[in-house]
N, C-alpha and C positions, 0 to 999 in steps of 0.2 A: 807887833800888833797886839792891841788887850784883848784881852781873853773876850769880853764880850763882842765885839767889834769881830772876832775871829771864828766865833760861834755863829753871830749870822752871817759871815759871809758862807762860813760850811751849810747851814741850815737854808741858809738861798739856793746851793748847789745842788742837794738832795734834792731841795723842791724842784728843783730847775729838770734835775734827772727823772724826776718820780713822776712829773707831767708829761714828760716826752714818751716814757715807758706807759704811761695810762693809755695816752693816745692812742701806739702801737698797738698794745691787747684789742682795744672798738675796734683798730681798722681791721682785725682778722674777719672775715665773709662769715664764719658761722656765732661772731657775738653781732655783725651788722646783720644777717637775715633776721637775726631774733628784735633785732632794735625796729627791724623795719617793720613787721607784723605787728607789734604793739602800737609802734607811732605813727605809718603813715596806711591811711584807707586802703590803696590798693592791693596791699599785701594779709588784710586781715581772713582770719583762716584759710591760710597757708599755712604749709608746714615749712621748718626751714631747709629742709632737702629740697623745696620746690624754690625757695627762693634766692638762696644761694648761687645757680646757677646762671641768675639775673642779674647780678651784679659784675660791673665789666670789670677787669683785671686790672683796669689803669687804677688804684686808689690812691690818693695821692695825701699822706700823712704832711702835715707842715710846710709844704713847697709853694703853696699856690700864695701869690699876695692878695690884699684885699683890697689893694690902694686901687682908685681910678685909673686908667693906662696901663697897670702894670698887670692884670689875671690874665689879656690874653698877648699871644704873641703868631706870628708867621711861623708853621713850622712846615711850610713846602707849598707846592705850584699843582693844579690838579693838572687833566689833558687838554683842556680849554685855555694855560695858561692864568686863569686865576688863583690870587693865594688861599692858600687852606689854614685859615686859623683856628690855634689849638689853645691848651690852657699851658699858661708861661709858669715852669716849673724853676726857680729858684736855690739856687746852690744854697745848703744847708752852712757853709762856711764862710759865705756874703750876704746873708740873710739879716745882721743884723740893722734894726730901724724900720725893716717890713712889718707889717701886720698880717698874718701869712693865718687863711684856712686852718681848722685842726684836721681835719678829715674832709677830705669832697670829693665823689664820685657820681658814676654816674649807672643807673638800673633800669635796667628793661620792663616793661609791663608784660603780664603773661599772656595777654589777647593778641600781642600784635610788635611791632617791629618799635613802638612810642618807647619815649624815656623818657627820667626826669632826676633832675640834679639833686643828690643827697648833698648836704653840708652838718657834719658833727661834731660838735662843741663839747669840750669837757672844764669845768670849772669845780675844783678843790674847796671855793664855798662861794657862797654870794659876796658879789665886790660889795664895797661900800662907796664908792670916790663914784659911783654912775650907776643908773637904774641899768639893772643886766636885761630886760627886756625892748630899751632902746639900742643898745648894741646889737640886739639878734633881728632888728626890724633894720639897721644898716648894713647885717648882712647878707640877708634875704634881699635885700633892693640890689646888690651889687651884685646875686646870683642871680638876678631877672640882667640888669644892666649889661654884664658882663657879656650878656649871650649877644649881644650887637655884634655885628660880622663874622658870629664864631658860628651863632643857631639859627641868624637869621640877618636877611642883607637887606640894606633900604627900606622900604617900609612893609614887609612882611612880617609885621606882626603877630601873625596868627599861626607864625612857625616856634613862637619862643614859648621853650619847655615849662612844665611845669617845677616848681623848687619847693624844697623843704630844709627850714633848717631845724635841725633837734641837738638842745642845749640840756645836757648832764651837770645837775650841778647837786656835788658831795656836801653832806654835813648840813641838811636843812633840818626843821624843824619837825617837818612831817614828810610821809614819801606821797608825793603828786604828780600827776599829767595835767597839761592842758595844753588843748590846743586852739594858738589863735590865725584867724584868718580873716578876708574879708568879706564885709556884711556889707547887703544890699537895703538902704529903710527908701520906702518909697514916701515922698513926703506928698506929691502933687501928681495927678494921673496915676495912667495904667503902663505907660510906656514899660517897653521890652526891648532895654539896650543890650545889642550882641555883645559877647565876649565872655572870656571866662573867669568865675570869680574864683574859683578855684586854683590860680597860677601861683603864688604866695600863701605859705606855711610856715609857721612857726610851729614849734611842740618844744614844753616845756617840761624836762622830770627833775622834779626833785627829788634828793635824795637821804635819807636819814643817817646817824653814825653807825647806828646799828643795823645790821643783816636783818633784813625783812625774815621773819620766821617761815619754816617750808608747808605748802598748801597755801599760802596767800592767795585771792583772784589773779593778782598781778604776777607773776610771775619772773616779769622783765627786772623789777626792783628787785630783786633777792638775787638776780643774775648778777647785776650791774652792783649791787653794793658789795656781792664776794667778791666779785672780778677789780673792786677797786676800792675794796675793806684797805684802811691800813692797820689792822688790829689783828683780823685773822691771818692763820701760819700757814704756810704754803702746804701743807698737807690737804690742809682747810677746805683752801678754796681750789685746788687740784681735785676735790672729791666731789666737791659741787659741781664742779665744771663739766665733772667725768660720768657721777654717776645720776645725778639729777635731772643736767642739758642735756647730756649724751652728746657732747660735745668731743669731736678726736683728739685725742691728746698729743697731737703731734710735739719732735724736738723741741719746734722753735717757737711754741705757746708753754711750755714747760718750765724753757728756761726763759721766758720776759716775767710767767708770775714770779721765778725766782728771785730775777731780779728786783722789782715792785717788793717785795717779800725783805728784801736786804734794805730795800732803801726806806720803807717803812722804818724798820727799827732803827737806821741810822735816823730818820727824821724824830721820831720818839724819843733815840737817846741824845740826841742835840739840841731837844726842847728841855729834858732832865739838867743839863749842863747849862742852858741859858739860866734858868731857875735857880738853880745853886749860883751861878754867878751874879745875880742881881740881888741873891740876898745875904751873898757876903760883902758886895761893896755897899752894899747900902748899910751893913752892920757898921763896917771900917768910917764909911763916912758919918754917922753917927757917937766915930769914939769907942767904938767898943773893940776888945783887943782880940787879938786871932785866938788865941785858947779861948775866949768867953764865945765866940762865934762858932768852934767846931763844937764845943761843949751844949751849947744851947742848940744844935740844932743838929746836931749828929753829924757830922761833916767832917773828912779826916784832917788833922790839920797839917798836912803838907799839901792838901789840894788849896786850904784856906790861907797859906803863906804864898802859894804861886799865884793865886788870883790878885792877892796883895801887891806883890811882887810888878805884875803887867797891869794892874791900875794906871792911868794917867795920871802924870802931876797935876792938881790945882792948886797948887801954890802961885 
């Protein structure tokens, strides 16, 4: 395999790790209470000690699909004989070709026995190949959709939960919320049609490369960009976590920042390596000789003979 060729496949894999392990960190209860109080209304001042215990323990990281037929499935018979359907959890090692939730759970309101469906989204940067705001309105429709015979049977409509999806996305230009929903414009009369406009949410944050500095209004950005910096050092963002959120530092949040922490630099040191490798073949394919390439650019020249070396033929 050439050296470039061998570099993204490794720098695919990091990524591929470094996504899974991002997930992991949001679905811990005390980075989602704080997600919740910033992004969705019902939780806003609240503390997270208060909200924490509102969220139900089923959280389901990467399991759920997104595809139509596939989110819910039969998982038992109640005492009346009918089926009780639940959300269809997906083996992590048959997964692939799904389009599977990053996070979706589901949280109690604190007045009363109601819930409504978290959905959380983490994206490394804005896609280009598709508006990232039409994929989170296909989400959202398939967290309303999905509740047919799970939240609500035949035409009880007035049983299907409220939904929120909130999309994290690293490396913007600026750090932003928004939140979209639906709007009522009356064009003609007074009419007052039932129901709730309220069931569909979207929340958008952006997010910057840089750690929001400490004291900001926002608070939730300077959590979310330590908790998923790839630049700062695991002491870093362990101190943030610890002594700013006051967040418990339990084992198993210790060792994911560590890991995120390992896979950062291996992603950092596999971008250095594509870079050197794209500007020695492209010297080579120019004619220029392996001493004038490590010379001209600092580069040892046994790393500039091996890349030579696993070059492809174009002859």
């Amino acid at each position: 395999m050439n050296t470039e060729l061998k570099n993204a496949v490794l720098a695919t894999d990091l990524k591929a790790q470094y996504d899974a392990c991002a997930k992991k960190l949001l679905g811990y209860k005390d980075i989602l209470a704080r997600i919740l109080i910033e992004a969705v209304e019902e939780f806003r001042g609240m503390s997270p000690e208060e909200v924490k215990p509102l969220i139900e323990d089923d959280i389901h990281i990467g399991k759920i699909p997104i595809d139509p037929g596939l989110t819910n499935k039969v998982v038992g018979v109640d005492e009346n004989g009918k089926e009780i359907i639940g959300m269809n959890t997906v083996n992590e090692e048959v997964n692939a070709g799904y389009i599977l939730f990053d996070i979706i759970f589901y949280v109690h309101l604190k007045e009363g026995r109601s819930k409504i469906i978290i959905n959380v989204e983490a994206q490394r940067k804005e896609p280009t190949e598709y508006d990232i705001l039409n994929r989170a309105i296909f989400y959202v429709s398939r967290e309303i959709s999905s509740q047919k015979n799970r939240e609500f049977v035949n035409s009880n409509y007035n049983d299907i939960k409220k939904v929120y999806s909130i999309w994290i996305c690293m490396n913007m230009s600026e750090n932003s919320m928004n939140h979209i929903r639906l709007q009522n414009d009356t064009i003609i009369g007074n009419q007052n049609w039932r129901g709730r406009e309220d069931l569909i949410n979207i929340v958008m944050i952006g997010l910057t490369k840089e750690v929001s500095p400490r004291g900001e209004k926002h608070e939730l950005h300077r959590l979310l960009g330590a908790l998923l910096s790839e630049t700062l050092r695991e002491e870093e963002k362990l101190n943030i976590l610890k002594n700013e959120y006051h967040i418990p530092m339990e084992k198993s949040i210790e060792e994911d920042v560590k890991v995120m922490c390992n896979l950062s630099e291996g992603i950092y040191e596999k971008g250095i390596e594509e870079g050197i490798s794209k500007i020695v073949q492209s010297g080579l394919r120019k004619g220029l000789t392996c001493e004038f390439i490590a010379d001209k650019f600092d580069i040892p020249i046994e790393t500039v003979k091996q890349i030579a070396e696993e070059m492809p033929c174009t002859m």
